[in-house]
C-alpha positions as CSV (number, residue, x, y, z in Angstrom):
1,X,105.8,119.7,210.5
2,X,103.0,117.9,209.1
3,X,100.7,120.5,208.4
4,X,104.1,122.2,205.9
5,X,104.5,118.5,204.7
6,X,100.5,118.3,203.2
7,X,101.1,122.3,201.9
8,X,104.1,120.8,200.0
9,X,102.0,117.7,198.6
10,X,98.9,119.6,197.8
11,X,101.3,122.2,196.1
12,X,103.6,119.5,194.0
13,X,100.2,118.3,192.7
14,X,98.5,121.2,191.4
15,X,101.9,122.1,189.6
16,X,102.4,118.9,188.3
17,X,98.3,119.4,187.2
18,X,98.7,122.7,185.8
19,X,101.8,121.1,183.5
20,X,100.1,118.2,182.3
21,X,96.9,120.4,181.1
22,X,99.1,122.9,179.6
23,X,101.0,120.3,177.7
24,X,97.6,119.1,176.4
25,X,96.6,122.0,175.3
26,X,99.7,122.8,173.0
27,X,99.4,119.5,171.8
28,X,95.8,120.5,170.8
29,X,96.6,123.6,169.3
30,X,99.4,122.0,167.2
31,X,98.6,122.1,163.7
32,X,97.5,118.4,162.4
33,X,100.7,117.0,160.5
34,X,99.8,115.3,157.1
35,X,102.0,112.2,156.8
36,X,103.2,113.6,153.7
37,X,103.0,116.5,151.3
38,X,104.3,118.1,147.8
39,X,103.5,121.2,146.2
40,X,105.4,122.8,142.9
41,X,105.1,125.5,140.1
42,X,105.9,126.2,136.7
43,X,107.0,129.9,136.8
44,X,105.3,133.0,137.7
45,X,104.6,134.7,134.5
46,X,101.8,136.8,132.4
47,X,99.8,133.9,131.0
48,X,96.8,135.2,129.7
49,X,93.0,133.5,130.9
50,X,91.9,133.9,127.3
51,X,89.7,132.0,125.9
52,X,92.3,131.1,122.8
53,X,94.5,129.6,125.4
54,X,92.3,127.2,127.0
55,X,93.7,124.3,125.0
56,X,97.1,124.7,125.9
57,X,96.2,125.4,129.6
58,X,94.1,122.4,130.2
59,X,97.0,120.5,128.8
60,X,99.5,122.7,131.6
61,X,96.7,121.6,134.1
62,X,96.8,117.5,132.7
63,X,100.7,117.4,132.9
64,X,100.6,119.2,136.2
65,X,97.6,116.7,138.1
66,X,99.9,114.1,136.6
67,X,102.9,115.3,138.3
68,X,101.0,115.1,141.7
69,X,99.2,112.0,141.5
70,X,103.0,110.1,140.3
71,X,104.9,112.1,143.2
72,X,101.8,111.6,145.4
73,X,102.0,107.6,145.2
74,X,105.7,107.9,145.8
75,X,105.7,109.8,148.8
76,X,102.5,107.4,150.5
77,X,104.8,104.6,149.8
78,X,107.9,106.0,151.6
79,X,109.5,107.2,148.7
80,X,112.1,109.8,150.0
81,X,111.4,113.0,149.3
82,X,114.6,113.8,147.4
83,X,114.1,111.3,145.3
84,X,110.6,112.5,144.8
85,X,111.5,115.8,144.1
86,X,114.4,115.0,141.6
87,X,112.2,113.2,139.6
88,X,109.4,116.2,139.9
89,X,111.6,118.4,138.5
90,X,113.4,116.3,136.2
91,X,110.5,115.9,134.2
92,X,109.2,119.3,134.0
93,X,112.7,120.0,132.9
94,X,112.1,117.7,129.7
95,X,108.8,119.5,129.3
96,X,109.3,122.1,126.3
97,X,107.1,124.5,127.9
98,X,108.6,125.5,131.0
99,X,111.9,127.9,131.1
100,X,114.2,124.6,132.5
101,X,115.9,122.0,130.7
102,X,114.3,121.3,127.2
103,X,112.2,124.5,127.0
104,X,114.8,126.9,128.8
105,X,114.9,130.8,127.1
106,X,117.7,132.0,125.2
107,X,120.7,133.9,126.6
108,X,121.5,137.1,123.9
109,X,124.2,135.0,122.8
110,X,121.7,132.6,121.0
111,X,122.4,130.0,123.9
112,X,120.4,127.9,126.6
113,X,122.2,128.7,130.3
114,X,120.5,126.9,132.7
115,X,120.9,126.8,136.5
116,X,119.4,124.6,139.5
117,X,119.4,123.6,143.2
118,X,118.5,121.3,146.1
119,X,118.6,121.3,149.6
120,X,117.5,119.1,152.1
121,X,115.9,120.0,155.6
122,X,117.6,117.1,157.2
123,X,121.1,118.5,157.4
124,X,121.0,121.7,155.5
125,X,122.8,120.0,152.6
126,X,123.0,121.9,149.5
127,X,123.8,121.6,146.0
128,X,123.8,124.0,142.3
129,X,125.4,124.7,139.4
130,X,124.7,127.5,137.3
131,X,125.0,128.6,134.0
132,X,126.0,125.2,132.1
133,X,125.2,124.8,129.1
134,X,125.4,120.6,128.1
135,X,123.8,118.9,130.8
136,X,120.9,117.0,130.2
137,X,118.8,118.0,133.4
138,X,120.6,120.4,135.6
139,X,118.7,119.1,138.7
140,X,120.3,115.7,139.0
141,X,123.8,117.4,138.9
142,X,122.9,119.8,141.7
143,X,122.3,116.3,143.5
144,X,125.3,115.1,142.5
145,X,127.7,118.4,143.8
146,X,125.3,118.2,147.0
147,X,126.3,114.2,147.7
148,X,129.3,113.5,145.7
149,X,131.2,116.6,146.1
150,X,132.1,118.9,149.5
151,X,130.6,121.7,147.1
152,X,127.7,123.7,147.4
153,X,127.6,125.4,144.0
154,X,129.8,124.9,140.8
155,X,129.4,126.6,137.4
156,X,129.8,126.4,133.7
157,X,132.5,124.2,132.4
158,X,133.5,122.9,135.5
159,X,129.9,122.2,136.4
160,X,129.7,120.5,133.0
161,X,133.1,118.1,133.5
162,X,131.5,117.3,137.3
163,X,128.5,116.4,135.4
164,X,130.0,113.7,132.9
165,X,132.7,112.3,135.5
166,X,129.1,111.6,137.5
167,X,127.9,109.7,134.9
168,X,124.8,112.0,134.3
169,X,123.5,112.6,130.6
170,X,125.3,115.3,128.5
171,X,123.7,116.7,125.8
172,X,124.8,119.1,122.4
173,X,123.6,123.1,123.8
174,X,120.9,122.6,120.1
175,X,119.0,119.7,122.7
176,X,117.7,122.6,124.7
177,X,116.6,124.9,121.7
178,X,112.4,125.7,120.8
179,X,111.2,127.9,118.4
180,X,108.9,129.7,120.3
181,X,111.7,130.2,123.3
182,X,113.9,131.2,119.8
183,X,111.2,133.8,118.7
184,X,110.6,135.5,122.5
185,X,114.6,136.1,122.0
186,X,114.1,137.5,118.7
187,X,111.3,139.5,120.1
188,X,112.8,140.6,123.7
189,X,115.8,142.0,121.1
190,X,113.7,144.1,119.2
191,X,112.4,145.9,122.1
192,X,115.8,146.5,123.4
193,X,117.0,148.4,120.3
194,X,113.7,150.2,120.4
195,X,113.9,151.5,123.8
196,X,117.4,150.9,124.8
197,X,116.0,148.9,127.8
198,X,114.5,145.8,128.3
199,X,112.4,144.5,131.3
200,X,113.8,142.1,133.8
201,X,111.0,139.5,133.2
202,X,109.1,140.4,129.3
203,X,105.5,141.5,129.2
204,X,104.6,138.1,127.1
205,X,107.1,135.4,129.2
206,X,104.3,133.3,129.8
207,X,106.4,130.6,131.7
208,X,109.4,130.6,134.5
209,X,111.4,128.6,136.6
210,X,110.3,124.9,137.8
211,X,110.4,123.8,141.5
212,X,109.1,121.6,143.8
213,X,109.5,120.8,147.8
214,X,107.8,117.3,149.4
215,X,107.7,116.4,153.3
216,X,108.0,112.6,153.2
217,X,106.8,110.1,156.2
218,X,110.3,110.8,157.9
219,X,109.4,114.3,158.3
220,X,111.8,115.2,155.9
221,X,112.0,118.7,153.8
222,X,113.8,118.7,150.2
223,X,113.4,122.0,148.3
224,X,114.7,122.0,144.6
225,X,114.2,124.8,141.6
226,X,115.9,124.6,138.1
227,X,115.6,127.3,135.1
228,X,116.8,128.8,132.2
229,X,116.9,132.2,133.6
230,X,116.1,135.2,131.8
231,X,115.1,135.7,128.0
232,X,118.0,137.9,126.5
233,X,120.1,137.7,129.4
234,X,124.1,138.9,128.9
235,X,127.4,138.8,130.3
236,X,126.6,134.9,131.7
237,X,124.0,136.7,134.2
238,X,123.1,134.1,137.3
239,X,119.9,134.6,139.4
240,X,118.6,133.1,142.4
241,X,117.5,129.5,141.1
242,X,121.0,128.1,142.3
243,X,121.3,130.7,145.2
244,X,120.7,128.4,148.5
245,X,118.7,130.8,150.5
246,X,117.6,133.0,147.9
247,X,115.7,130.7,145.4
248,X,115.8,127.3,147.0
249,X,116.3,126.7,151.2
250,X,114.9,123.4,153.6
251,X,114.8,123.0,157.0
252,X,113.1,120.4,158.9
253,X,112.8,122.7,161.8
254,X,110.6,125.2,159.7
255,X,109.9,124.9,156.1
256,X,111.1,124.3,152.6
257,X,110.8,126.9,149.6
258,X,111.1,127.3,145.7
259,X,111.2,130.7,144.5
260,X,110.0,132.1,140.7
261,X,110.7,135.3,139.4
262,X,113.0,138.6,139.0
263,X,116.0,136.9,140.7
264,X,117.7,139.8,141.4
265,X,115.3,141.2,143.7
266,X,115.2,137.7,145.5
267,X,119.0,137.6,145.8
268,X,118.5,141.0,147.7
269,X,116.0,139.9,149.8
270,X,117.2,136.3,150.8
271,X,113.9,136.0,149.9
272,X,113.6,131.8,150.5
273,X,115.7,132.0,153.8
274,X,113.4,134.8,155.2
275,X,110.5,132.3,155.0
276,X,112.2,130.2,156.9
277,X,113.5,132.3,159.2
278,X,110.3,134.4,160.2
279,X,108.8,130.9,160.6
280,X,111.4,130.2,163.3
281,X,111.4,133.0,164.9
282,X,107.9,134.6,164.6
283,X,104.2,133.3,166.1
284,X,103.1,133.5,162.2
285,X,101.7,131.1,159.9
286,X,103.6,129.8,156.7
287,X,100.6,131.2,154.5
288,X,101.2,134.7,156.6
289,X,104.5,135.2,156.0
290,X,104.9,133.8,152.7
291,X,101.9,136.4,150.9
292,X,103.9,139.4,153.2
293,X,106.7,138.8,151.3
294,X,105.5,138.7,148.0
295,X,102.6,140.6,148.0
296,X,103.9,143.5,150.6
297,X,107.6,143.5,150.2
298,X,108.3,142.4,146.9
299,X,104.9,144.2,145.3
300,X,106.5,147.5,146.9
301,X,109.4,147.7,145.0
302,X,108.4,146.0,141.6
303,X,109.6,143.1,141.9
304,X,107.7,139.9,139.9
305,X,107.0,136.8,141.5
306,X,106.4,134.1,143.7
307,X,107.0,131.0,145.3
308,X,105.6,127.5,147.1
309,X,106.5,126.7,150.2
310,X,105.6,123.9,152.7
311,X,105.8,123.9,156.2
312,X,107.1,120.9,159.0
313,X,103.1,119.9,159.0
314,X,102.1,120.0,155.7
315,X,100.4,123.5,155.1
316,X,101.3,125.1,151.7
317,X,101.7,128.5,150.7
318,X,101.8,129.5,146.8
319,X,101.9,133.1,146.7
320,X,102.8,135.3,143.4
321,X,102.5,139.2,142.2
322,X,102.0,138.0,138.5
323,X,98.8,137.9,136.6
324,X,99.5,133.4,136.6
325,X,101.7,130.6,138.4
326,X,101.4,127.7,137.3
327,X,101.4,125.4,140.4
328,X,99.8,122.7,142.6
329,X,100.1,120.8,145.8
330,X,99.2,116.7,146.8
331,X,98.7,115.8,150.5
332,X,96.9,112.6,151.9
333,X,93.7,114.0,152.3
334,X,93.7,116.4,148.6
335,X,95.6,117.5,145.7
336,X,95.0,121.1,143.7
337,X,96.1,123.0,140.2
338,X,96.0,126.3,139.8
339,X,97.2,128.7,137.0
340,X,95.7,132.1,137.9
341,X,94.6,133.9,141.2
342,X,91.8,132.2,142.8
């Protein structure tokens, strides 16, 4: 009896041995969390490295580092991060270059349509409205249908009356107008009666959509994209932007994503959930997973674009198929901008 009784000891404490060491060595192999992180983009698109350009790109790259440093303070001093990302993306919505807000393209109806969403990892809350034409920065009233309503998307008018009984800032359609977004209309038109087709995403649409996600000190995700859509689009077309899972998706379990692009194709695709998902359920990395999709799956069938994404830990992916995406990232320890491939 006591020779069975020391087998069992001697067993329970090379089990028990065996545990603790393996549970150190996951811990060990667990990627190092930053305490926060943010990464965003200004739109896949075909901006040109020329060297005419160089002006208006170091001023992209200036109002980008900006961006980062601002949200970047916020964040180390425990700035949620859907407040964080809000305000991200509500300023490059009053940018006039990007294709959101102030500088959104033209619909072939001679009118600004924008569309935008947010979700946060915390609860898988969601929020978009789509195609409105009078409010001031579309990202806010995603915000609004996401906490104030028991909505996940509302459109147009509706969207617009939702807006105003919020109290968010309404604007005349004339607010959103450029001439330059004016004059890729005119041109985008001319092709179409020339060919009797026009591409998804023009040759010269140097700028897209805007989005951001941040991981604040509570380990939360908030993923939010806004945009004009498509120059020359008809018939009140919608893409992914305000598509939760398409365009825009958080989790705290996995990641959060912002998408860019041909929104059909990432419609199709469920392109933003799939991120997620294969990070869930797969052994691969964020970075992995993320260029697959764009560079592999997307590439295959023609499809322009990219997107940002940042994991539970911190790590950031910023694929895109497009000769440029405007983008950058912030974390404790760095911060980057980047227009073309690297």
């Amino acid at each position: 009896m006591l020779l069975r009784i020391l087998i069992l000891s001697s067993t329970l404490v090379l089990l028990f041995s065996c545990a603790e060491k393996q549970t150190s060595t996951q811990a060990d192999s667990e990627p190092k969390a930053h305490d926060y992180a943010l990464v965003l983009h200004g739109g896949a698109g075909y901006m040109s490295p020329d060297k005419g350009a160089e002006e208006e790109q170091a001023a992209l790259r200036s109002f980008i580092d900006s961006l980062l440093v601002n949200a970047g303070q916020s964040l180390k001093g425990g700035a949620p991060a859907i407040d964080v990302v809000c305000e991200v993306i509500r300023t490059m919505e009053n940018h006039p270059h990007f294709n959101a807000g102030k500088g959104a393209v033209f619909a072939a109806n001679e009118m600004n349509e924008l569309d935008a969403s947010i979700m946060q990892g915390s609860d898988l809350n969601a929020g978009a409205v789509a195609g409105v034409r009078t409010i001031k920065n579309p990202i806010l009233a995603a915000r609004a249908v996401m906490e104030s309503s028991r909505h996940v998307m509302m459109a147009r008018e509706g969207a617009e009356a939702f807006a105003e009984e919020q109290g968010l800032s309404m604007v005349d359609n004339s607010y959103f107008h450029t001439a330059s977004k004016k004059e890729r209309l005119k041109k985008a038109k001319q092709k179409e009666a020339e060919s009797g087709a026009v591409r998804a995403m023009p040759i010269d649409e140097k700028y897209g959509t805007v989005g951001c996600v941040a991981l604040d000190k509570k380990g939360n995700i908030v993923a939010g994209t806004s945009t004009g859509g498509l120059t020359n689009k008809k018939y009140h077309r919608i893409g992914d932007s305000p598509v939760i899972a398409a365009g825009t998706y958080a989790d705290n379990r996995t990641c959060g994503v912002s998408c860019t692009g041909v929104g059909e194709f990432f419609i199709r695709y469920a392109v933003a959930h799939e991120v997620s998902s294969q990070l869930m359920h797969t052994e691969r990395t964020l970075d992995q997973i993320s260029h697959e999709i764009i560079n592999t799956t997307l590439q295959d069938i023609n499809a322009d674009g990219g997107l940002i994404a940042l994991d539970r830990f911190g790590n950031v992916s910023m694929p895109f198929n497009t000769p440029a995406m405007i983008r950058g990232y912030i974390n404790p320890e760095e911060h980057k901008v980047a227009i073309f491939k690297e």
